[in-house]
DORO-311799 format. One record per residue (C-alpha): x negated, y negated, z. Coordinates in steps of 0.05 Angstrom, whole numbers, plus 32768, in hexadecimal, padded with zeros to 4 digits. Layout:
! residues N
XYZ
...
! end
This chain:
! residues 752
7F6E7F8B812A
7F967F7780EA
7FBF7FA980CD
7FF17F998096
80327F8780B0
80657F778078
809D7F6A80A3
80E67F578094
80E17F1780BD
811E7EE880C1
80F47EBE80DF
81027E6480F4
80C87E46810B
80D17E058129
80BC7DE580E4
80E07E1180B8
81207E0A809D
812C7E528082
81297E948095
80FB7EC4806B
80FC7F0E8053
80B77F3A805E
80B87F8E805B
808A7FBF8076
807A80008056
809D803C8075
809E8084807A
80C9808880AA
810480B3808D
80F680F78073
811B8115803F
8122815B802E
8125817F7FED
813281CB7FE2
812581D18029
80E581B58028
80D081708043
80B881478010
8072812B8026
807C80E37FFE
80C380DB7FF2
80AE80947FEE
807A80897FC1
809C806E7F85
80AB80A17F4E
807B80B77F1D
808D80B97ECD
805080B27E9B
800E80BA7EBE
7FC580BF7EB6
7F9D80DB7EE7
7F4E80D47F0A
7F2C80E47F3C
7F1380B07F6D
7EF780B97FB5
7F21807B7FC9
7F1080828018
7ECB8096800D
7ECD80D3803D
7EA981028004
7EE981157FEF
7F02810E7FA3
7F4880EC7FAD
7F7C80DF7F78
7F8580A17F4D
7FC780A77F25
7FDE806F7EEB
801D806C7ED9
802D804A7E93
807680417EA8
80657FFA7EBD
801980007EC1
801780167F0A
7FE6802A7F41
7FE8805F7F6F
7FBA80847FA0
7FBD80BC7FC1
7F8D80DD7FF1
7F7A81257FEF
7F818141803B
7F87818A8024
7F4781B98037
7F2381E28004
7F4F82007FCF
7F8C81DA7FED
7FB181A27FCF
7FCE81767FF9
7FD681267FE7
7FE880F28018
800C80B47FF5
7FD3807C8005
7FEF80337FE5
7FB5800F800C
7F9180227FE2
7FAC80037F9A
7FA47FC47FAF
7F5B7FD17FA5
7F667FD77F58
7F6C7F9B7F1D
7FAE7F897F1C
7FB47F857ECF
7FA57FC77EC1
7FCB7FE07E80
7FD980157E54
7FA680487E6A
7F6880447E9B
7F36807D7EB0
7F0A80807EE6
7EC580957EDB
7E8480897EEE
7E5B80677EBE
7E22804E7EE2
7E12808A7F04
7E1880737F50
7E4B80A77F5C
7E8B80707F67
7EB1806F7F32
7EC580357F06
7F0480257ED8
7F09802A7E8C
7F4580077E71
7F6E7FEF7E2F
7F687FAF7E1A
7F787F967DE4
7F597FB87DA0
7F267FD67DD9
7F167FDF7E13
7EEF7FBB7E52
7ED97FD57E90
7ED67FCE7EDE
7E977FD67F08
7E9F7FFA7F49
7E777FD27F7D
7E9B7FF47FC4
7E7B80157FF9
7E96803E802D
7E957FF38059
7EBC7FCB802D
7EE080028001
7EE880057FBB
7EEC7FC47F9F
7EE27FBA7F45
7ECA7F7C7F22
7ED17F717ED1
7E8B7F8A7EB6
7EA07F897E6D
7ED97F617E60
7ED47F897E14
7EB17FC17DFC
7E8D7FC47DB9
7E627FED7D8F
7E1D7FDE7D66
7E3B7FDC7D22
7E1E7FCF7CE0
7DE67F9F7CF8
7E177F7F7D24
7E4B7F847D69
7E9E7F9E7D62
7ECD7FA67D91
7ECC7FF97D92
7F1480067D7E
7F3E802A7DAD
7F8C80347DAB
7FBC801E7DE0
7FE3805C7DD2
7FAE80917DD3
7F7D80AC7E0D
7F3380B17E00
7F0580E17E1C
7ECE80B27E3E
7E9A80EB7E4C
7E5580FC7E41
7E5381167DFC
7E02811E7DF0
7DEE81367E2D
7DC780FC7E48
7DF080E37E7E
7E1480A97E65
7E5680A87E51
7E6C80A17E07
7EA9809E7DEA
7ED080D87DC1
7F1680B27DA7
7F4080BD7D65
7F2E80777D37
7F5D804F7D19
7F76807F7CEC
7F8480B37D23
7F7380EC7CF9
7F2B80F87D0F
7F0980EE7D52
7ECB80BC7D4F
7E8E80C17D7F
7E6E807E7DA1
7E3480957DB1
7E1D80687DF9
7DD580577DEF
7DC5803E7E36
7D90807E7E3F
7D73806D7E02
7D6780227E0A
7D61801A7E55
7D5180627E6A
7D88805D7E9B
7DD180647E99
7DF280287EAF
7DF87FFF7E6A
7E37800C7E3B
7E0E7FFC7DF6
7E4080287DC9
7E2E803D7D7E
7E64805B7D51
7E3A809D7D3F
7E6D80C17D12
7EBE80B97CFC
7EC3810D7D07
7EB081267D45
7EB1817E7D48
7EC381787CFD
7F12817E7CFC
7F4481557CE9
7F92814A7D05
7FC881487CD0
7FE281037CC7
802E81207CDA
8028814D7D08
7FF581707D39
7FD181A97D09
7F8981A07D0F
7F6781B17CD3
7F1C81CE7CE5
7ED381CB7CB8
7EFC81967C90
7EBD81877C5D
7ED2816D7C28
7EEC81277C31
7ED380F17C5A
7EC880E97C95
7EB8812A7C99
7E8981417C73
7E4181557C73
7E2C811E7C5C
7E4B80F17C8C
7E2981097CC4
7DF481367CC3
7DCF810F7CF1
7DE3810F7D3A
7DBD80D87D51
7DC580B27D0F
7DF1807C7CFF
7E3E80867CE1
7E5880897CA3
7E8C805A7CAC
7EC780697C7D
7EFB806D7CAE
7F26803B7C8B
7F3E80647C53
7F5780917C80
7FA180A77C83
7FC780947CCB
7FD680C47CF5
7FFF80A27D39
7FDE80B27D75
7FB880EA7DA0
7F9C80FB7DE1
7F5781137DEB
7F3981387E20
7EEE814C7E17
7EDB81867E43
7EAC81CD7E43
7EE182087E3B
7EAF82397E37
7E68821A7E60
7E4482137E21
7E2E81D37E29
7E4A81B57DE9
7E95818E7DF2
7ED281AB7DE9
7F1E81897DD4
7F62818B7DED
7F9381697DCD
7FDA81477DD3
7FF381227D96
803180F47D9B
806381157D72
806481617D97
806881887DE0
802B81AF7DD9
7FE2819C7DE7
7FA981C27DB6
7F6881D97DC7
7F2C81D57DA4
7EEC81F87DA9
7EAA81E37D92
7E7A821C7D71
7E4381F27D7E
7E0C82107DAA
7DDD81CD7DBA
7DF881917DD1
7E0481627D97
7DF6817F7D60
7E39815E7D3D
7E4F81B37D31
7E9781BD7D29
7ED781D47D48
7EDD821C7D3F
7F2082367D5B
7F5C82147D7A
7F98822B7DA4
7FD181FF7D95
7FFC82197DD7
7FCB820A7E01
7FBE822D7E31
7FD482607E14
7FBC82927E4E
7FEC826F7E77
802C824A7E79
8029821B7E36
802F81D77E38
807281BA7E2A
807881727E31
80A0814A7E07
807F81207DF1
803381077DE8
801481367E1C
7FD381217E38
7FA1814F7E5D
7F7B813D7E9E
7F4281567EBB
7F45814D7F0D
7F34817A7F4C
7F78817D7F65
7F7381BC7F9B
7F2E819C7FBD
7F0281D97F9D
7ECB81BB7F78
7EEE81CC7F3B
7F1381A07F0B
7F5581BB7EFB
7F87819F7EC6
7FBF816F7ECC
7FF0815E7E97
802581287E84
804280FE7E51
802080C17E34
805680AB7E14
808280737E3E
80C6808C7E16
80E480CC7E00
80C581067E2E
80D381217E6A
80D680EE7EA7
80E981237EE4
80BA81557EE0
808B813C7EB8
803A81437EDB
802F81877EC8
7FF081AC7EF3
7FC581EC7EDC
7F9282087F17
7F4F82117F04
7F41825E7F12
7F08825F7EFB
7EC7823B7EF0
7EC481F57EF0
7EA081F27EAC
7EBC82317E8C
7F0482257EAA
7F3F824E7EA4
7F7F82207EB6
7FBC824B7ED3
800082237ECD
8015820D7F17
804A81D47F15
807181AB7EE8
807681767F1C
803581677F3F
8040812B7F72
808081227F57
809E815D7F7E
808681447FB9
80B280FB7FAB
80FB80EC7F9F
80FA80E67F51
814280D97F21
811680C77ED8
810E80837EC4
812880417EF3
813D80577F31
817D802C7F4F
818D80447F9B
81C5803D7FB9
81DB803C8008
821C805E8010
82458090803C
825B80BD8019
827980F08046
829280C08079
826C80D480BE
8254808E80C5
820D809E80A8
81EF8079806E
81DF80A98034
81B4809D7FFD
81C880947FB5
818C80977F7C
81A380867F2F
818180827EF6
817A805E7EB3
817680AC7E97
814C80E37EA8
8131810F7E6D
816881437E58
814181777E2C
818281967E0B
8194814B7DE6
8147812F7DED
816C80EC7E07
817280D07E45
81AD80DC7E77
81BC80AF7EAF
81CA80D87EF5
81D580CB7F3F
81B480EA7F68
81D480F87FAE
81AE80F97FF2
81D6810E802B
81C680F28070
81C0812B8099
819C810880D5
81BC80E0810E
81CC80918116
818280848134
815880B68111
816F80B880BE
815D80F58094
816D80FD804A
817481408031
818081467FE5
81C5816E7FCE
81CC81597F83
81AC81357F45
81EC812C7F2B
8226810E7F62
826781197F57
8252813B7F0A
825C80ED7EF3
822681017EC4
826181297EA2
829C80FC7E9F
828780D67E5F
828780907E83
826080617E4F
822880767E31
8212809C7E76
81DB80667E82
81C0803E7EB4
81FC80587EE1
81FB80277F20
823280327F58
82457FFD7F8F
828180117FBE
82B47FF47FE4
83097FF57FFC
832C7FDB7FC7
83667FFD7FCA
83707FFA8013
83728039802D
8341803D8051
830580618029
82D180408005
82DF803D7FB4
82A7803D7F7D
82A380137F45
826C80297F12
82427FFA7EE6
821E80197EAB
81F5800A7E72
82267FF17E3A
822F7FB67E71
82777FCC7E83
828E7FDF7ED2
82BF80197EDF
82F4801F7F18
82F280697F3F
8324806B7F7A
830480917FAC
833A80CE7FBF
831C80F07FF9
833780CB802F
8323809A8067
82EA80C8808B
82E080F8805E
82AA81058025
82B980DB7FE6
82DB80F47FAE
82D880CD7F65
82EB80FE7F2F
831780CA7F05
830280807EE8
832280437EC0
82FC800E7E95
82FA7FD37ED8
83247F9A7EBF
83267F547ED0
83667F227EE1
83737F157E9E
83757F667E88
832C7F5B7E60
82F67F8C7E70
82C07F6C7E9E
82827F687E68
82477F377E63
821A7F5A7E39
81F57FA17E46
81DA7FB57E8E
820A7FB07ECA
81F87FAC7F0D
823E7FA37F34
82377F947F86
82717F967FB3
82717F5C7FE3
82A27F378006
82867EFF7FF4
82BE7EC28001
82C37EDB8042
83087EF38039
830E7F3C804F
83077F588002
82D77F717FE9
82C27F3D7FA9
82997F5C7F6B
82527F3F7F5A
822B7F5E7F1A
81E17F527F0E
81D47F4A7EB8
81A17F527E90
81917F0D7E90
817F7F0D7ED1
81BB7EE07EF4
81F67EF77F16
82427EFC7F01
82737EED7F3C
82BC7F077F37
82E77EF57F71
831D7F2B7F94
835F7F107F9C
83887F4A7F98
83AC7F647FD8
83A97FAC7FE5
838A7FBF7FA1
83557F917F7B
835C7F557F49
831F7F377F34
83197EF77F18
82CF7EDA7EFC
82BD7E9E7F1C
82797E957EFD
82477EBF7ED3
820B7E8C7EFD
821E7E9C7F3D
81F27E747F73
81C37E5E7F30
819D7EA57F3E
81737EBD7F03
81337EEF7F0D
811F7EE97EC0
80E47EC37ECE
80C97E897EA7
80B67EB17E71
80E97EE47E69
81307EE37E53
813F7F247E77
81437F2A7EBA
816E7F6C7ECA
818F7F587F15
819E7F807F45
81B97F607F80
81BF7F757FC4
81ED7F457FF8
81D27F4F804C
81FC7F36807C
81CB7F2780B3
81F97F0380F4
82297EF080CE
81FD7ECB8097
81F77EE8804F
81B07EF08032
81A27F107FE8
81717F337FC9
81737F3F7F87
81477F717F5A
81227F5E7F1C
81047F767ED8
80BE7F5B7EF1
80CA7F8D7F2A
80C37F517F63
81047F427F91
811F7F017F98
81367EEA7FD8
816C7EB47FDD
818D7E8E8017
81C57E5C8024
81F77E838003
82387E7F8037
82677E3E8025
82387E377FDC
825C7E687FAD
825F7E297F82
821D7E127F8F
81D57E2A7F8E
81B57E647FBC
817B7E4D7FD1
813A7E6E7FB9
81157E857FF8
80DE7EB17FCA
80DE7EC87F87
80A07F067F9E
80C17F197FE2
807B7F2F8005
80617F3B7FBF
807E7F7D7FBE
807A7F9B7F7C
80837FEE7F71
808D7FE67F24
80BC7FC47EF6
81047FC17EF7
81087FBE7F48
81517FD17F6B
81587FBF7FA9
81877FE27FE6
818C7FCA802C
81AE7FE28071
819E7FEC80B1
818F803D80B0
8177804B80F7
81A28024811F
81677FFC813E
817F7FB68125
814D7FBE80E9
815F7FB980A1
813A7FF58076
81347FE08031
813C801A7FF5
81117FFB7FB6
811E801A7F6E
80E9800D7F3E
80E180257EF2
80BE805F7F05
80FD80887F1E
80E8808A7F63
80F180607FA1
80C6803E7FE2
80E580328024
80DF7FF4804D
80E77FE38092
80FD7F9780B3
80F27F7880EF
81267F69811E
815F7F498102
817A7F288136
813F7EFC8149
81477EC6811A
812D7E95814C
80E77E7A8162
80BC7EA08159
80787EA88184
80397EA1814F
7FEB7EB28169
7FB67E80815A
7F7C7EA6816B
7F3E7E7F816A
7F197EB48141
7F477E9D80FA
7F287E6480DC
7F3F7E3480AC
7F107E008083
7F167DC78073
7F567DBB8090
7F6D7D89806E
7F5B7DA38031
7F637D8C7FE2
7F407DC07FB7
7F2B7DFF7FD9
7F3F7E1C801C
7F117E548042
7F2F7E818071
7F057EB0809C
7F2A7EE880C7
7EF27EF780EA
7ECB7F398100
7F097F7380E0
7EEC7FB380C9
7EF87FBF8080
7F337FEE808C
7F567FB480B8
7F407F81807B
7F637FBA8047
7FA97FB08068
7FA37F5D8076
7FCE7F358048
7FCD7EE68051
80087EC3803C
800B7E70802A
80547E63802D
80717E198027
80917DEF8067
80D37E0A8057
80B37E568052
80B47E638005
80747E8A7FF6
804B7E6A7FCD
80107E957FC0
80057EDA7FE4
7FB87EF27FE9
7F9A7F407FF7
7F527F298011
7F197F537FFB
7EE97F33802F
7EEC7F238071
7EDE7ED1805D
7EFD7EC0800F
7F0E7E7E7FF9
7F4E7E707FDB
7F607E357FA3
7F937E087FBF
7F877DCB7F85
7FC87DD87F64
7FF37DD77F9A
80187D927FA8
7FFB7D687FE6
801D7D74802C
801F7DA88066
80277DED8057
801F7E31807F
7FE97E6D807F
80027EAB80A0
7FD77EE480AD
7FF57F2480AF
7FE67F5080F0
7FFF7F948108
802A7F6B8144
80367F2A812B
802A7EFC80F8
7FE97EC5810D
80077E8280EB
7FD57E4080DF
7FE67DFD80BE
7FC87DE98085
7FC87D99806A
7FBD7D918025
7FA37D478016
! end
């Protein structure tokens, strides 16, 4: 019955005095890459990610969970592929299902041994952990089970230490079913062992009781600059003899005089089906990952590290990822067998393109033998230009058909080991009702080359202003200046821009308000020019005003045009990018943000001077990551608006509208099986949809939006009845919409 409907809905009910944006999801438009369609051009990019396996639709099947550290982001993905064939369908229905303030790192396993897995995350100083308490009726749903993890510690509780930078290996060490804890201390130099005494106390496995057994875990140690593992290191603590002999006894703890060594990944796995842990490596300063293997032959019997390969694997195609590699061990070809993915854990610095490395298992699944596959698992399979994707709508080679623009902050350049901001161009080769993007270049026009700035956060808008008759560029970029580039190739005919001059205003000074520049072509006067609007760092809006005549002169008006700012009450950056729609005649705007939300404002024609009005500062509580960029136009002819979304991740989502011409009444159900109580209401409100499956209740979203149609508070139920708090909101009459696949069901609701 209810399906999730985010539609772009200009919508005027008889009580409402503004029109308001929604989006749905869409697929719609393929796009084509070395001849290949791409099977989730949409999905969002992918930089620095951790990966798990989940069965997120309980059909028996391990599915994919992926976090990305970019901007601590979600995202599942459904394995469809048959044995020995990997094949992932982009599933966002399902993230929703996760804690939204997941951050750092979290791993799923299953700790409680009920075969659903639960999440292990940073906190602060530790760690805490989320219970999986799904079925296959109400899906996988997570509730905080220990809000911080400690260890038994010299007569007394600590929080067990682990780093926000590293990745632990949360594994069963001893053999007994629960899961310990292998992670480098605070020094970083050795690897301690929290032993998880749940067995031993409870005789079951569902506790996390942790006790710090030992500060040198398979006897080696890192170097404290750089990633040579010294094995049998003896003769100073913590690793001698002495400081643990016995397995089961408790540690020596001497950590603290320690040198520092910065960070490491850990991945605890058996190489060689001995029974007895082995290590792989990444450390923060190098490419490489390093194996270790264990000579023990019993399961913890606190033996040593024996041999390591420091190219690992070194029967196969090394790992190179600059930098901070970390290891993961996931089925990802549906065989029973975990194979090995790879990618950076470091948010800066390394590669942000082709940077999820996979190896196939072809072996055994517990005496493994990873062969190198593809340096850009998932990420192949998505458009992908590095780090903060900015699209933008544009024809380029003037047959009337939107093409798609993709730039970057920078994408990883491995000759310099800096960043290098590029456009990537997407022709559209389809038709006016039926798009299709198929990828020609990363670099358009070779702007990459032509020394403009400091070749960062390159961000194009277009428009005439020269009058003759083909649409001119002018360039923003990250030192916060905007460059002119005349467009030479003629009224219908592809674009040429192969010269460019520092964009000037009326007075002959360069346009500047600080670094970051987001320019937008727009006539907005209402003139017939084309006036210049730049989103800054500070989140508002600079507005320069046209008033040359057959060339351009622009003159600043205001640097707080409309009183726009997307910082936030708590931020004093809010990186802008805004986007002008001219729907019938009436201009809306929607402007990006830093917290990755889009603002939508109204009453902007005849109020240059004044204030836009704020319609929604979460516009359907879309959020694909930080640093959202926002591009809108009507792509299939089919008086819809599609809606390209950047997002710090380097990739991009597509939305689709409703009809944009029926900004009028608008029909709303009432069906008698919604219920509202108590209506009036002054603290809590309960809402019951009534009898939905748990797949319908998975896509419902129920919206409270004021009289005038700002949202106020936007809900994902996890139950088919859930009560919402409505105390803080002011008294009066406000509006519940419910979200269907057709329509959107509308009640009133009195506050008192």
């Amino acid at each position: 019955m209810f399906k999730k409907s985010l539609f772009l809905v200009f919508t005027i009910i008889s009580i409402m005095s503004h029109a308001q944006f929604g989006f749905e999801r869409s697929d719609m438009i393929d796009v084509i890459n070395a001849g290949e369609t791409q099977e989730f051009p949409w999905a969002g990019g992918m930089d620095y990610c951790q990966f798990s396996s989940i069965d997120l639709d309980f059909d028996g099947v391990e599915d994919l969970f992926v976090f990305d550290r970019t901007c601590d982001k979600v995202m599942t993905f459904l394995q469809k592929g048959g044995t020995g064939e990997s094949k992932y369908e982009y599933a966002p229905e399902y993230e929703k299902d996760f804690p939204a303030d997941l951050h750092h790192w979290a791993l799923l396993v299953d700790y409680n041994c009920d075969g659903k897995k639960d999440i292990f995350t940073y906190r602060i100083g530790a760690a805490r952990v989320f219970l999986n308490t799904g079925d296959e009726v109400t899906g996988n749903t997570f509730i905080l089970s220990d809000p911080l993890v400690k260890e038994n510690m010299l007569g007394g509780e600590a929080p067990l230490y682990l780093s926000p930078s590293d990745i632990p290996a949360i594994v069963d060490v001893d053999g007994d079913s629960d899961l310990d804890i292998l992670a480098f201390g605070v020094t970083g130099t050795t690897v301690y062992y929290f032993k998880n005494l749940s067995q031993e106390l409870y005789g079951i496995c569902d506790s996390l009781v942790y006790e710090r057994k030992n500060e040198c875990w398979g006897r080696f140690k890192e170097d404290v600059s750089s990633n040579v593992v010294t094995l049998w290191d003896t003769l100073v603590p913590p690793c001698r003899a002495i400081d643990f002999d016995d397995p089961e006894g408790p540690a020596r703890v001497i950590g603290a005089n320690q040198d520092r060594h910065a960070g490491s990944t850990v991945l605890a796995l058996d190489m060689d089906d001995s029974g007895v842990l082995d290590l792989i490596l990444g450390d923060i300063s190098y490419s490489s990952l390093t194996m270790l293997m264990n000579a023990g032959e019993a399961v913890n019997t606190n033996s040593g590290m024996e041999s390591q390969d420091n190219a690992f694997p070194s029967t196969s195609v090394s790992v190179d990822l600059p930098i901070f590699p970390a290891a993961y061990h996931v089925d990802i070809n549906n065989d029973g067998k975990r194979d090995l993915v790879v990618a950076p854990n470091s948010k800066v610095g390394s590669e942000n393109v082709e940077s999820v490395w996979s190896y196939v298992n072809g072996a055994e699944d517990l005496e493994p033998d990873f062969i190198f596959d593809d340096t850009d698992f998932l990420q192949g399979e998505m458009i992908e230009v590095g780090t903060s994707s900015l699209p933008v709508l544009f024809d380029h080679n003037g047959d009337g058909l939107k093409d798609l623009l993709v730039s970057s902050f920078g994408r990883y350049n491995s000759d310099t080991e800096n960043l290098i901001s590029k456009i990537a161009y997407y022709e559209n080769v389809g038709t006016a009702e039926a798009p299709l993007f198929e990828f020609v270049t990363d670099d358009y026009q070779d702007i990459s080359t032509m020394g403009i700035g400091e070749t960062l956060t390159l961000y194009p808008t277009f428009g005439d202003l020269d009058g003759d008759g083909d649409e001119d560029m002018i360039l923003g970029e990250y030192l916060g200046y905007c460059y002119y580039m005349e467009n030479t190739g003629g009224a219908g005919s592809p674009a040429i821009f192969n010269t460019f001059v520092l964009l000037l205003n009326s007075d002959g000074a360069p346009i500047h308000e600080g670094t970051y520049c987001y320019p937008h072509l727009v006539d907005l006067d209402r003139e017939g020019d084309f006036d210049l609007v730049i989103g800054r760092r500070n989140g508002k809006l600079q507005y320069l005003e046209n008033s040359g005549i057959g060339t351009y002169n622009f003159t600043e008006v205001t640097d707080n045009l409309g009183g726009v700012d997307v910082s936030g009450a708590t931020s004093v950056e809010g990186f802008a990018v805004p986007q002008f729609i001219d729907v019938d005649g009436e201009y809306h705007l929607l402007v990006g943000s830093k917290r990755g939300y889009v603002y939508y404002y109204d009453d902007v024609d005849l109020n240059i001077e004044g204030s836009f009005h704020l319609v929604d500062s979460i516009v359907d509580n879309i959020n694909i990551g930080t640093y959202s960029a926002p591009a809108v136009a009507n792509l299939n002819d089919n008086n819809r608006l599609e809606l390209v979304l950047g997002n710090r991740r380097g990739g991009v989502a597509l939305y689709q509208s409703a009809s944009t011409s029926n900004i009028s009444l608008v029909e709303y159900s009432t069906e008698n099986e919604i219920a509202i109580y108590p209506n009036p209401a002054s603290n809590n409100v309960t809402i019951s949809l009534g009898a939905i499956s748990a797949n319908e209740l998975k896509q419902t979203k129920v919206v409270l939006s004021s009289i005038s149609g700002k949202t106020i508070m936007t809900v994902n139920p996890q139950a088919n009845t859930f009560s919402v708090d409505v105390e803080q909101f002011a008294k009066g009459v406000y509006l519940i919409h419910i979200f269907d696949e057709n329509k959107i069901i509308t009640k009133k609701l009195i506050l008192e």
